[in-house]
MMTF fields as JSON, N, C-alpha, C and O atoms, coordinates in Angstrom:
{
  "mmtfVersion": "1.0.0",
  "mmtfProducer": "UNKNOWN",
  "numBonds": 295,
  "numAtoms": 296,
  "numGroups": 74,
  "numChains": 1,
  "numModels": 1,
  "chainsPerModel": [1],
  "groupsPerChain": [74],
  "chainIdList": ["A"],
  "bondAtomList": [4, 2, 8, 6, 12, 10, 16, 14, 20, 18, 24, 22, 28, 26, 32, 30, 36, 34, 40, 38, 44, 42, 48, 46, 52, 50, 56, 54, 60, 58, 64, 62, 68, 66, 72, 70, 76, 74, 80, 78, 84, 82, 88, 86, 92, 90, 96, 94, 100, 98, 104, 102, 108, 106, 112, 110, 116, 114, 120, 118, 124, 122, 128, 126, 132, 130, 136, 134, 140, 138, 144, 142, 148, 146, 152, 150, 156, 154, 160, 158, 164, 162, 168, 166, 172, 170, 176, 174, 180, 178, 184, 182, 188, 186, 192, 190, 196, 194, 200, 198, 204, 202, 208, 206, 212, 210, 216, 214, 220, 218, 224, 222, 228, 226, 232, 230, 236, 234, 240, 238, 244, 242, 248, 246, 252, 250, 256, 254, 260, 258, 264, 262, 268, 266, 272, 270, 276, 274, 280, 278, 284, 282, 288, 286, 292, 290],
  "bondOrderList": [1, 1, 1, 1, 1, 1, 1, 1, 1, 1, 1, 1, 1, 1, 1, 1, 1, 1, 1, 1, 1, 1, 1, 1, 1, 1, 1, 1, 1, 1, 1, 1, 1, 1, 1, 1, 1, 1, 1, 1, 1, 1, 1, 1, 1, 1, 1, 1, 1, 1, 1, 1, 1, 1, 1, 1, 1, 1, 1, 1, 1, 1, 1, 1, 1, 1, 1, 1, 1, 1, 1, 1, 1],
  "groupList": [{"groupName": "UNK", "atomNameList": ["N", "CA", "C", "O"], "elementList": ["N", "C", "C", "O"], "formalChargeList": [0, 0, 0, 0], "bondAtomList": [1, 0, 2, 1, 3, 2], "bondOrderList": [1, 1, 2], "singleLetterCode": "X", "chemCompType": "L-PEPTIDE LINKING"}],
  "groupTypeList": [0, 0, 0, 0, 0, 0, 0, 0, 0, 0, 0, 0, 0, 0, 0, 0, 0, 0, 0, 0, 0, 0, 0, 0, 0, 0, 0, 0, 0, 0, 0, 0, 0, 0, 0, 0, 0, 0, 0, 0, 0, 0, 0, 0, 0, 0, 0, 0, 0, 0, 0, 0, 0, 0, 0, 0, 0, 0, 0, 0, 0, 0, 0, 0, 0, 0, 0, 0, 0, 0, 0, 0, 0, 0],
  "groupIdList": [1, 2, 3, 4, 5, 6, 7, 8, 9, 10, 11, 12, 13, 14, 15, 16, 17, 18, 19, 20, 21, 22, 23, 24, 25, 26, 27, 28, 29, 30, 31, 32, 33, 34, 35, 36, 37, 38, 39, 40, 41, 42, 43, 44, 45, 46, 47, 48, 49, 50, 51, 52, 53, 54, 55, 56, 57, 58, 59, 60, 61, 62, 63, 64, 65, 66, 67, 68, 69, 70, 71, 72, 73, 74],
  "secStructList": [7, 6, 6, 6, 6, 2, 2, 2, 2, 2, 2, 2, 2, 6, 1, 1, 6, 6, 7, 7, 1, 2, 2, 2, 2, 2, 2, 2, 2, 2, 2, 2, 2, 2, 2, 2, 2, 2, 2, 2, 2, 2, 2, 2, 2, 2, 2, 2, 2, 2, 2, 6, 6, 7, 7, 7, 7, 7, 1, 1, 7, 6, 6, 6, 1, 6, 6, 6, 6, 6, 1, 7, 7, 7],
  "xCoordList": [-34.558, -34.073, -35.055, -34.634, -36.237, -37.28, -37.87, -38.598, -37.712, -38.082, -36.574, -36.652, -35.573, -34.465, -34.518, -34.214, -35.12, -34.946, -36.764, -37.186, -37.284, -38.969, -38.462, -39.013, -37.224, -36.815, -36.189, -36.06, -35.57, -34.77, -35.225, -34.89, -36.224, -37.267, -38.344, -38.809, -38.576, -39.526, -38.335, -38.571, -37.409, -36.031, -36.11, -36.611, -35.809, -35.264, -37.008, -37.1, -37.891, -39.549, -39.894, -40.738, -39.521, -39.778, -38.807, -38.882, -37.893, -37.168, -37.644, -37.021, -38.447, -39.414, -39.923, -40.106, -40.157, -41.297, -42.32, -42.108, -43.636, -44.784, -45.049, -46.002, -44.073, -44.125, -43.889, -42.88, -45.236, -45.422, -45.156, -44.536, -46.105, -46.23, -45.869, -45.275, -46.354, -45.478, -46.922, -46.711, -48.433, -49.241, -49.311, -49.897, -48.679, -48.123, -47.906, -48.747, -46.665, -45.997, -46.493, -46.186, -47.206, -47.897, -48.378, -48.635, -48.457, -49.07, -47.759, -47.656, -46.913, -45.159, -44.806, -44.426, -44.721, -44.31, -44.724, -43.969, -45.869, -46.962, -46.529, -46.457, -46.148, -46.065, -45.228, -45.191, -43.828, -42.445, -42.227, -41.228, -43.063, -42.878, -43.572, -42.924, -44.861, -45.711, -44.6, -44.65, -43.872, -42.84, -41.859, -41.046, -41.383, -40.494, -40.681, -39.78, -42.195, -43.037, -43.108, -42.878, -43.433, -43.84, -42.159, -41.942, -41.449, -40.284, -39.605, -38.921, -39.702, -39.439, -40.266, -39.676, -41.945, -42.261, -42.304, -42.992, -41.416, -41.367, -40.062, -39.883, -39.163, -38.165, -37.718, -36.917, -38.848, -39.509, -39.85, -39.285, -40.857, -41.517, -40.174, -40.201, -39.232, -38.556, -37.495, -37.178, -37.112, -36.342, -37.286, -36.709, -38.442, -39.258, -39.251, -38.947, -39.414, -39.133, -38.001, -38.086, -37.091, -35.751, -35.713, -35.517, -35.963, -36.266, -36.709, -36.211, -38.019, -38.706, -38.762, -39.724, -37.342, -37.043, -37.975, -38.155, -38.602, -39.39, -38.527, -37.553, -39.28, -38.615, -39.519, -40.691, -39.093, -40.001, -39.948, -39.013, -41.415, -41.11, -41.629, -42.732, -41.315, -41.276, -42.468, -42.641, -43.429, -44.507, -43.985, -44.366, -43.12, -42.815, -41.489, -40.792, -41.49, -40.523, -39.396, -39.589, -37.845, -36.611, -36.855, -37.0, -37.056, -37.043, -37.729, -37.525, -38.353, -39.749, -39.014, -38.824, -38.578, -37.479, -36.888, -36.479, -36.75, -36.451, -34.898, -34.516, -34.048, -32.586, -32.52, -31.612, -33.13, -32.993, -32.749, -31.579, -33.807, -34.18, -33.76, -33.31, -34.053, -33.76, -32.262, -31.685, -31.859, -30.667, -29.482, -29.004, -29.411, -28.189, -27.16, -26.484, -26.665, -25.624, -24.274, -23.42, -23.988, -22.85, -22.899, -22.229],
  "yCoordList": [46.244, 44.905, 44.176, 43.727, 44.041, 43.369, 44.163, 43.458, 45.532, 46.145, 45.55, 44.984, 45.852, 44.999, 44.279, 44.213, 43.002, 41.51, 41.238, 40.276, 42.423, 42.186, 42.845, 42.557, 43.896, 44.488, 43.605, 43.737, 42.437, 41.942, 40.648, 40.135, 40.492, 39.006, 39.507, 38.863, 41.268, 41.721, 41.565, 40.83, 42.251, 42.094, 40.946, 40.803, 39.759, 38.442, 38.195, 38.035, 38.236, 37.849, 38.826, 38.307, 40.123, 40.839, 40.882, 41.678, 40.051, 39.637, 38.357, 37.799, 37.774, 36.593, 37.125, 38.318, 36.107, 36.179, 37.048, 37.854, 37.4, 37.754, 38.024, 37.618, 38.708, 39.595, 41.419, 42.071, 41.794, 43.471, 44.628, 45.684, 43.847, 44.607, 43.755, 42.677, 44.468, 43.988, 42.593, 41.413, 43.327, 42.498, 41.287, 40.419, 40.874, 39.61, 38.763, 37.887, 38.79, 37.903, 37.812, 36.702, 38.365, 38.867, 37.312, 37.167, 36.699, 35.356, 34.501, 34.142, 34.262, 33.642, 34.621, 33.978, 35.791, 36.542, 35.929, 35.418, 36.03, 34.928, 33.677, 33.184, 32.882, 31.543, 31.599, 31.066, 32.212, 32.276, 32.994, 32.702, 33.786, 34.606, 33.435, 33.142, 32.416, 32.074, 30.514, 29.749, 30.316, 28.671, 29.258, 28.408, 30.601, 30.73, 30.814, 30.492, 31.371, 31.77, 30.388, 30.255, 29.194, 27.837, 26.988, 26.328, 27.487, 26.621, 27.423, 26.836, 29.129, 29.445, 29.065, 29.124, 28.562, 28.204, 26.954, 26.53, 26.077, 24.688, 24.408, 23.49, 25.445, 25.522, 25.708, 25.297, 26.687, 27.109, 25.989, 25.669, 25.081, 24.157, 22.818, 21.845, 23.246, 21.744, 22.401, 21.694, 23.489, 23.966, 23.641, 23.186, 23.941, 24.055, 22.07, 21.625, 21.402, 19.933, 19.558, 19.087, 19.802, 19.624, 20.072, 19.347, 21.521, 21.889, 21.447, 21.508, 20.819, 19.691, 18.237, 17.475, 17.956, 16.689, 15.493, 14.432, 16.202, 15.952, 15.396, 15.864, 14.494, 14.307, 14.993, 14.96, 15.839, 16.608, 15.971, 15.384, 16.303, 15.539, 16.558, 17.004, 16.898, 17.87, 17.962, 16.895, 18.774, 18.52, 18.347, 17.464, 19.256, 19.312, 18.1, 17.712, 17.696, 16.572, 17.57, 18.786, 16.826, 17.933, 18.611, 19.814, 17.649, 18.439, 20.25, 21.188, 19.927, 21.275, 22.475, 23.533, 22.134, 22.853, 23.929, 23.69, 25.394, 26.61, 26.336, 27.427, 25.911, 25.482, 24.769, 25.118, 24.152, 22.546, 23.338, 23.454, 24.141, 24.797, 26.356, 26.764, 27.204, 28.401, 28.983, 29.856, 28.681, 28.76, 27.219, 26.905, 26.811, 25.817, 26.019, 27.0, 24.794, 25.472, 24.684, 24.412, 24.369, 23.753, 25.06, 25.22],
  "zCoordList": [-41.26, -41.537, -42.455, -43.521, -42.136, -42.775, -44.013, -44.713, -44.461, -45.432, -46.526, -47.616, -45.914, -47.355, -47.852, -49.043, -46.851, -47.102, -48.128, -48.769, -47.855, -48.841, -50.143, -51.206, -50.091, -51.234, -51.717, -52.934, -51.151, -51.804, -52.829, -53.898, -51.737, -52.596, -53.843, -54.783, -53.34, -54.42, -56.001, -56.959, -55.891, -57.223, -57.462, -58.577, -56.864, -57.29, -58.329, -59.547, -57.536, -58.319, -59.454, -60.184, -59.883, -60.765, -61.795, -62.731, -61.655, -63.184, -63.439, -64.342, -62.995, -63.513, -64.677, -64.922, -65.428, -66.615, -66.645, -65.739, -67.383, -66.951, -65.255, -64.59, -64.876, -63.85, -64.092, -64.359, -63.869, -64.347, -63.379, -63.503, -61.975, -60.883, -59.655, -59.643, -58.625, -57.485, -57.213, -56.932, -57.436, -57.192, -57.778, -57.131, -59.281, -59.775, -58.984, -58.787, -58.283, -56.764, -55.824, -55.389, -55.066, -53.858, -53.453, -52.258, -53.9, -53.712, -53.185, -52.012, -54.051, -53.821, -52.879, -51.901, -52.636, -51.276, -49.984, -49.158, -49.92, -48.785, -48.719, -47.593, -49.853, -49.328, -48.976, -47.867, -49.452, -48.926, -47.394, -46.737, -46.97, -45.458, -44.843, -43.839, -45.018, -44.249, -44.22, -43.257, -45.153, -44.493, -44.027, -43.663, -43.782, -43.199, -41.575, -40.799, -41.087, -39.906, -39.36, -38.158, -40.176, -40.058, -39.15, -38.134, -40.169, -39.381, -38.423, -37.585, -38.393, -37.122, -35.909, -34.83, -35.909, -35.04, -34.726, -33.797, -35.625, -35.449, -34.611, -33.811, -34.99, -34.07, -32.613, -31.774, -32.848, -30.862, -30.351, -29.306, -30.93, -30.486, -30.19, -29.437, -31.02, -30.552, -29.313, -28.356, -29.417, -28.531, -26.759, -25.772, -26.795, -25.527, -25.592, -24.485, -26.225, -26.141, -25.232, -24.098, -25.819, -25.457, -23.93, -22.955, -23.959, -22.369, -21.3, -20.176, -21.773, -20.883, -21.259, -21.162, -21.782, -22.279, -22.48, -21.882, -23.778, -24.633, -26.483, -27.072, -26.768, -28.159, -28.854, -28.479, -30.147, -30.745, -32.209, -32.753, -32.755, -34.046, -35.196, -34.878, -36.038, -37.108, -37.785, -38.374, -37.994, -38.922, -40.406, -41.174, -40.667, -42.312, -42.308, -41.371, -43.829, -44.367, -44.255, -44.264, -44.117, -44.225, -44.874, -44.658, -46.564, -47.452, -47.937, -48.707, -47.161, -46.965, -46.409, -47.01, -45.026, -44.208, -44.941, -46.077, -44.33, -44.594, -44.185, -44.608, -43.837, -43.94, -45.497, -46.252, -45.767, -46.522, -47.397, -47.763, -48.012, -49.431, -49.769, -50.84, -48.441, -48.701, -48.021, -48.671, -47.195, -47.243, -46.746, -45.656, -47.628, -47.53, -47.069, -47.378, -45.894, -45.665, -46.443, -45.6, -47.472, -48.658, -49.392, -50.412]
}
C-alpha cells in the first residue's frame, strides 16, 4: 500500500523541472509524509478529546490541514 502511494508521489515530483534523481525531492517527500503524520496525529488527539469530553483545539490553521490542501473534498 505505502510503496504505491511513494511511487506515486515519486512520478508526480520527477516531472518537475530540474528534477534528475530521486535524491532531488527527498526533501518535498519528507515534508509531505511528515504533515501528513502531523494531522493524522492531530486527529487522534481530537478524537481522545471528544472521548473524554474535552474541546480540542488544532495546532495547524485549516488552511495547513492535510484534508484542506491535499485531498479536497469538492
Amino acid at each position: 500500500m505505502f510503496e504505491q502511494l511513494f511511487k506515486n508521489i515519486d512520478n508526480i515530483l520527477h516531472t518537475d523541472s530540474g528534477c534528475g534523481t530521486e535524491l532531488d525531492y527527498v526533501e518535498q517527500t519528507s515534508w509531505i509524509l511528515f504533515l501528513k503524520y502531523l494531522d493524522d496525529l492531530e486527529e487522534d488527539k481530537k478524537k481522545s478529546a471528544i472521548l473524554s469530553g474535552k474541546k480540542y483545539e488544532y495546532i495547524l490553521s485549516p488552511e495547513y490541514r492535510w484534508n484542506t490542501w491535499a485531498c479536497p473534498k469538492n
